[in-house]
C-alpha positions as CSV (number, residue, x, y, z in Angstrom):
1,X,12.7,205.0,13.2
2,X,10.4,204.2,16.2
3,X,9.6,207.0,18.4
4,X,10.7,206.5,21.9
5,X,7.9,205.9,24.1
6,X,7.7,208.7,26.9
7,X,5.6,208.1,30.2
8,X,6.6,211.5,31.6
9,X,10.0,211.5,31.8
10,X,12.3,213.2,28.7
11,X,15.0,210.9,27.4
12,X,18.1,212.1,25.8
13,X,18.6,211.0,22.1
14,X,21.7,209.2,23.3
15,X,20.0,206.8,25.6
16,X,17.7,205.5,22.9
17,X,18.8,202.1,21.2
18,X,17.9,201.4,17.6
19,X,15.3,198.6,16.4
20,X,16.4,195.4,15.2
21,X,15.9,194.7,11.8
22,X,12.8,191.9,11.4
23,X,14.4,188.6,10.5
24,X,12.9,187.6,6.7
25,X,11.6,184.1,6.3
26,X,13.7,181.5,5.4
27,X,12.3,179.1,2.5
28,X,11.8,175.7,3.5
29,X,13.7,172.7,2.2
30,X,11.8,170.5,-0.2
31,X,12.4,167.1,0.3
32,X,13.9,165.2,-2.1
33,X,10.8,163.0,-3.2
34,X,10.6,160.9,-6.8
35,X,8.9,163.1,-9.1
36,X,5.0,161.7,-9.1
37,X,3.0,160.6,-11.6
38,X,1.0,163.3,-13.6
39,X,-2.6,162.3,-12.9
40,X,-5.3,164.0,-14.8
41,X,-7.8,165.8,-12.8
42,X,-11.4,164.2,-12.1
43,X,-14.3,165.6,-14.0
44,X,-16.3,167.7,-11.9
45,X,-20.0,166.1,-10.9
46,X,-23.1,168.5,-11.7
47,X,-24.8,168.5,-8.8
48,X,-28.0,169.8,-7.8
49,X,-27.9,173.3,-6.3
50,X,-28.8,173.7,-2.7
51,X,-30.4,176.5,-1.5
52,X,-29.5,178.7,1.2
53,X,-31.8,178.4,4.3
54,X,-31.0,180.9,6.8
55,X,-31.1,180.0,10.5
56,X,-34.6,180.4,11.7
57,X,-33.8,182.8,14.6
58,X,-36.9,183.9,16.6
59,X,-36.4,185.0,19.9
60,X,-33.5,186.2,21.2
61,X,-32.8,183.1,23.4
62,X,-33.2,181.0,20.7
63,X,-30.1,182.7,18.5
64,X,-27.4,180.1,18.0
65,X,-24.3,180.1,20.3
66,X,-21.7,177.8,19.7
67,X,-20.2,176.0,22.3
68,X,-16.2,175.5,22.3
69,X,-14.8,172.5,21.9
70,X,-17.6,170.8,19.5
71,X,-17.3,170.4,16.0
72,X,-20.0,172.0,14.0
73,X,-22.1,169.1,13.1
74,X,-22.6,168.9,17.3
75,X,-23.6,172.3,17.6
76,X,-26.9,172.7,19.4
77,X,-28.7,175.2,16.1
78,X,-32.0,176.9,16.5
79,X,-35.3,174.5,16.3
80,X,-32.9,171.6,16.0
81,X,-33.7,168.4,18.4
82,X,-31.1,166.2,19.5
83,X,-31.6,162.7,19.3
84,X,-31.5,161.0,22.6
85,X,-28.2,158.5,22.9
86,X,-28.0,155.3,22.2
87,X,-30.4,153.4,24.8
88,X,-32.1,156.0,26.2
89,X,-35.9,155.5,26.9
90,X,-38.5,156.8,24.7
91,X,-40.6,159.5,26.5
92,X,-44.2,158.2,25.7
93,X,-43.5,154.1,26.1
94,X,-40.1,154.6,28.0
95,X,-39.0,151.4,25.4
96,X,-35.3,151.6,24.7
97,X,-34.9,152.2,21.2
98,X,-32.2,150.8,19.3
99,X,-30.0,153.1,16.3
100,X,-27.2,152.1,14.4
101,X,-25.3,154.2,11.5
102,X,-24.9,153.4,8.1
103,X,-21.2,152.6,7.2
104,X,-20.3,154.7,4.0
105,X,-19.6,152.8,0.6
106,X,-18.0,153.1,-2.5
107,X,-16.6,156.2,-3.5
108,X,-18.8,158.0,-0.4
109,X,-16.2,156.4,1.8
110,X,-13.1,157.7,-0.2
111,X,-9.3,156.8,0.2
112,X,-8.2,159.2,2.1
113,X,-8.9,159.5,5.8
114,X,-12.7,159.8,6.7
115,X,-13.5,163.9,7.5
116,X,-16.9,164.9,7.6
117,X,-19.0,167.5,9.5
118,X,-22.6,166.2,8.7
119,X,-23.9,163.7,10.9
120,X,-24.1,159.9,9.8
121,X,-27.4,158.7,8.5
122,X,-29.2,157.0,11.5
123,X,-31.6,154.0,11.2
124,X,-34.0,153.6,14.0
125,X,-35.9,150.0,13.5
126,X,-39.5,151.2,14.1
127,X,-41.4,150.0,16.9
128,X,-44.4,148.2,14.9
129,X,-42.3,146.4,13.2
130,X,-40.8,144.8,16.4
131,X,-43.8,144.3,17.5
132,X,-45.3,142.2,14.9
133,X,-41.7,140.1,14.5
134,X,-42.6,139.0,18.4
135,X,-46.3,138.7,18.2
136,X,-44.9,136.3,14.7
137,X,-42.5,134.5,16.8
138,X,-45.4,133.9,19.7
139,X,-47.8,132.3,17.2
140,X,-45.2,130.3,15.7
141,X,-44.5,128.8,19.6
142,X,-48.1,128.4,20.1
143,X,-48.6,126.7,17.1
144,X,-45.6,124.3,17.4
145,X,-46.9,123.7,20.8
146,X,-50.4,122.7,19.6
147,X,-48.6,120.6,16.3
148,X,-46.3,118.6,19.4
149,X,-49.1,118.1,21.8
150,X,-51.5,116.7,18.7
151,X,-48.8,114.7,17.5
152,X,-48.2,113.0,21.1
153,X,-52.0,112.1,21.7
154,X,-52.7,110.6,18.2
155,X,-49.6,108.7,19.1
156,X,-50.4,107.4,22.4
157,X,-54.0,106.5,20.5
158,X,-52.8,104.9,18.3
159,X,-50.2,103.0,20.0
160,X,-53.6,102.0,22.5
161,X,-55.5,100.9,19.5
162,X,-52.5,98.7,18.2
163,X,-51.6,96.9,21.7
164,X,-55.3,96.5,22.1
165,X,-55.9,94.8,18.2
166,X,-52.8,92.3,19.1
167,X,-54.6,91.1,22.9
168,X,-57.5,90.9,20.5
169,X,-56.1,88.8,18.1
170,X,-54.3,86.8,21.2
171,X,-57.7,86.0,22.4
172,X,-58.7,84.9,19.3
173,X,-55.7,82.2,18.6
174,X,-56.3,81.0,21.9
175,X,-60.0,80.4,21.6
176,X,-60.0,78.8,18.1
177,X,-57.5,76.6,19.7
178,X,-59.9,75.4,22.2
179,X,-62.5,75.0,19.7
180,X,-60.5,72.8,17.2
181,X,-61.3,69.7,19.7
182,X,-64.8,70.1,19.1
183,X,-64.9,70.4,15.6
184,X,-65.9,66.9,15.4
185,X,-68.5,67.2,18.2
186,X,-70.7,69.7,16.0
187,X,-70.7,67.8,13.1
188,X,-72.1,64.5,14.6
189,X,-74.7,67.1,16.7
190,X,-75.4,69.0,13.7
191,X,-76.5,65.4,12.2
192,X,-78.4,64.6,15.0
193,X,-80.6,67.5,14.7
194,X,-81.0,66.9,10.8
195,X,-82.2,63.1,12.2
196,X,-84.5,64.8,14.7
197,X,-86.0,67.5,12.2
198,X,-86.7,64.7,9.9
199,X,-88.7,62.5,12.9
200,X,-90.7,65.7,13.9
201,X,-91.6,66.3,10.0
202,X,-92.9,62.4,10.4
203,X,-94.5,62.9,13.6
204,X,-96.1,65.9,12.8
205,X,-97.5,64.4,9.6
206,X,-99.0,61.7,10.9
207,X,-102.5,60.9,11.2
208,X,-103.8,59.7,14.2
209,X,-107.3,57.9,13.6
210,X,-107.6,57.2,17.2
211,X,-108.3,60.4,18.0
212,X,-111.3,60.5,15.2
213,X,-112.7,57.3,16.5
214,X,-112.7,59.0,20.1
215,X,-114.1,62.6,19.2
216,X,-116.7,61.0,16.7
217,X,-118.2,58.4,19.6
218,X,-118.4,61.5,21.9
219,X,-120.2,63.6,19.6
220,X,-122.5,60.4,18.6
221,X,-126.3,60.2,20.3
222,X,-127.5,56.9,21.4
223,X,-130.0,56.3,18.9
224,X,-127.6,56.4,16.0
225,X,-125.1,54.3,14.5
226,X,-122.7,54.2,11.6
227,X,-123.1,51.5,9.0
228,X,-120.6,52.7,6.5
229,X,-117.5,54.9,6.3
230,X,-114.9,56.9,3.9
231,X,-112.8,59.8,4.0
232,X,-109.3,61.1,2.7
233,X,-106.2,62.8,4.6
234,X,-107.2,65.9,3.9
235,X,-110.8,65.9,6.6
236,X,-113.4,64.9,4.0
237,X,-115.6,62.3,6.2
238,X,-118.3,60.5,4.6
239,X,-120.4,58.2,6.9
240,X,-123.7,56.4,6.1
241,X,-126.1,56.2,9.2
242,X,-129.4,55.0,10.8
243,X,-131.3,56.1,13.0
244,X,-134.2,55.3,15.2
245,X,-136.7,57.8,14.4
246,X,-136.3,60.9,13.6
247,X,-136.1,63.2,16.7
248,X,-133.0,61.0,17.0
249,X,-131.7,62.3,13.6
250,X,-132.9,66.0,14.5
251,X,-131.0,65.8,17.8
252,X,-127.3,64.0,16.0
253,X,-127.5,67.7,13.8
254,X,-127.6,69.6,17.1
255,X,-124.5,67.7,18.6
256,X,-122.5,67.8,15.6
257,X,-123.0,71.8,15.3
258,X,-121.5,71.8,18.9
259,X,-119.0,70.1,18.3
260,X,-116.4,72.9,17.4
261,X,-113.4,71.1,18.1
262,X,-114.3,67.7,16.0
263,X,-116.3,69.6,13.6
264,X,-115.4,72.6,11.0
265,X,-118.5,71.8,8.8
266,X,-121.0,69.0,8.5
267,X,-124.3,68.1,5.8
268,X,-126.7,65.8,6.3
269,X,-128.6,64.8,2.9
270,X,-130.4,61.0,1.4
271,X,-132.8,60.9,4.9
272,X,-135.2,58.0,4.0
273,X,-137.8,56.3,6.2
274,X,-137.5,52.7,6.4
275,X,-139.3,50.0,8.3
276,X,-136.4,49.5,10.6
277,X,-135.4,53.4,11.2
278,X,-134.1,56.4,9.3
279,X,-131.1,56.1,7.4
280,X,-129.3,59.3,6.4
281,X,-125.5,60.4,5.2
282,X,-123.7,62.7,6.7
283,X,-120.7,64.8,5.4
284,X,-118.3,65.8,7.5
285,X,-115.5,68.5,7.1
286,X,-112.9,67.9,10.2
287,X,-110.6,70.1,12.4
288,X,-106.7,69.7,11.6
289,X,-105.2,69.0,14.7
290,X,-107.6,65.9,14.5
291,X,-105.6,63.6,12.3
292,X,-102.0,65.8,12.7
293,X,-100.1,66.0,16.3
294,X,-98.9,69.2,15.3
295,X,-101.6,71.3,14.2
């Protein structure tokens, strides 16, 4: 029996209406389903035990307080820093930084719907990493640039160098075709010239006795005279001569030493006395350009 409730003011046993009996539970329906399939039960993975680390409390305002309405693996726990959402700057470069999760595989993703209160695994791409892909990337432009630029000027050269070799050989057609003409002309001057070698060879071998006849009567004294001559081509005089005494003979030996264009050498030898005058022969060795034009 419950007790009537008094708040001061006696009630009569009559005015007091029982309890209600509590209504028992009724039993569900089970649906009508085709039995299942018996399926044996999955052998039980050892795994590693994990050991219990308590929250680090420390000061009072750092004692975790969980906030309604997020799930657990949100909750803001003791020492615990929250990583900054996607795009948001970096506090020493102020670089956005880009993350991405992992999607789960193979039996970590599982059949039934996905329910899990750890936080995905995040991959951040690190920032060195970036950086050397774009320094990469700007050599490779700065090389491609200095490849193009090297390939254009060899080209241009050599295209120069090719346009130049064909006016070149223009030139050359054209000239040969003015010489072709003249062909003829050089042969008959080049036997021309063969003629005139062979008459200066003839001129300049040629002896000239005029010219001994005039340089020997000029280097002659009065009081000699030449009875008797012979010589050779190669300057070898020998002349037979008389004299009228022989300060005559004395003073022919003094000319003949001066006379340094007629003369190269000279000996005077057989002086005899006679009744008429001295006679005497005299050897004579002559210049070259006596008897030859050329020399």
């Amino acid at each position: 029996m419950v007790k009537p409730q008094s708040f001061g003011i006696p009630k009569s046993p009559e005015s007091v209406q029982p309890l209600r009996p509590p209504e028992l539970p009724r039993a569900r329906e089970t649906p009508k389903y085709p039995p299942k399939p018996f399926l044996a039960p999955k052998p039980l993975e050892s795994k590693p035990e994990e050991k219990f680390v308590p929250f680090p409390f420390g000061k009072p305002e750092e004692i975790f307080t969980a906030k309604e309405g997020l799930p657990i693996g949100k909750q803001a726990w003791p020492g615990k820093k929250e990583a900054p959402p996607f795009g948001a700057p970096s506090k020493i470069t102020g670089k956005l930084e880009e993350e991405w999760t992992l999607p789960k595989m193979g039996e970590e993703a599982g059949i039934g719907p996905e329910v899990s209160l750890a936080p995905r695994k995040i991959v951040i791409l690190p920032r060195m990493v970036r950086t050397k892909i774009i320094a990469l990337l700007v050599w490779l432009m700065v090389l491609l640039f200095i490849f193009t630029g090297a390939w254009w000027w060899i080209n241009n050269q050599l295209k120069g160098s090719l346009q130049k070799l064909g006016t070149a050989q223009k030139e050359i057609e054209e000239v040969e075709k003015e010489i072709e003409p003249l062909v003829g002309v050089k042969e008959k001057i080049a036997k021309i010239e063969a003629k005139f070698g062979k008459a200066q060879n003839v001129l300049v071998n040629h002896i000239y006795w005029t010219k001994f006849f005039e340089l020997l009567e000029k280097y002659t004294v009065p009081d000699v005279y030449f009875n008797g001559f012979s010589g050779n081509t190669s300057g070898s005089i020998h002349l037979n001569a008389v004299a009228d005494n022989l300060p005559a003979v004395g003073r022919q030996i003094i000319v003949l030493k001066e006379a340094q264009d007629f003369v190269q050498k000279f000996e005077v030898s057989n002086i005899t006395l006679t009744g008429s005058g001295v006679t005497f022969s005299l050897e004579l060795i002559l210049r070259p350009n006596v008897f030859y034009l050329g020399k």
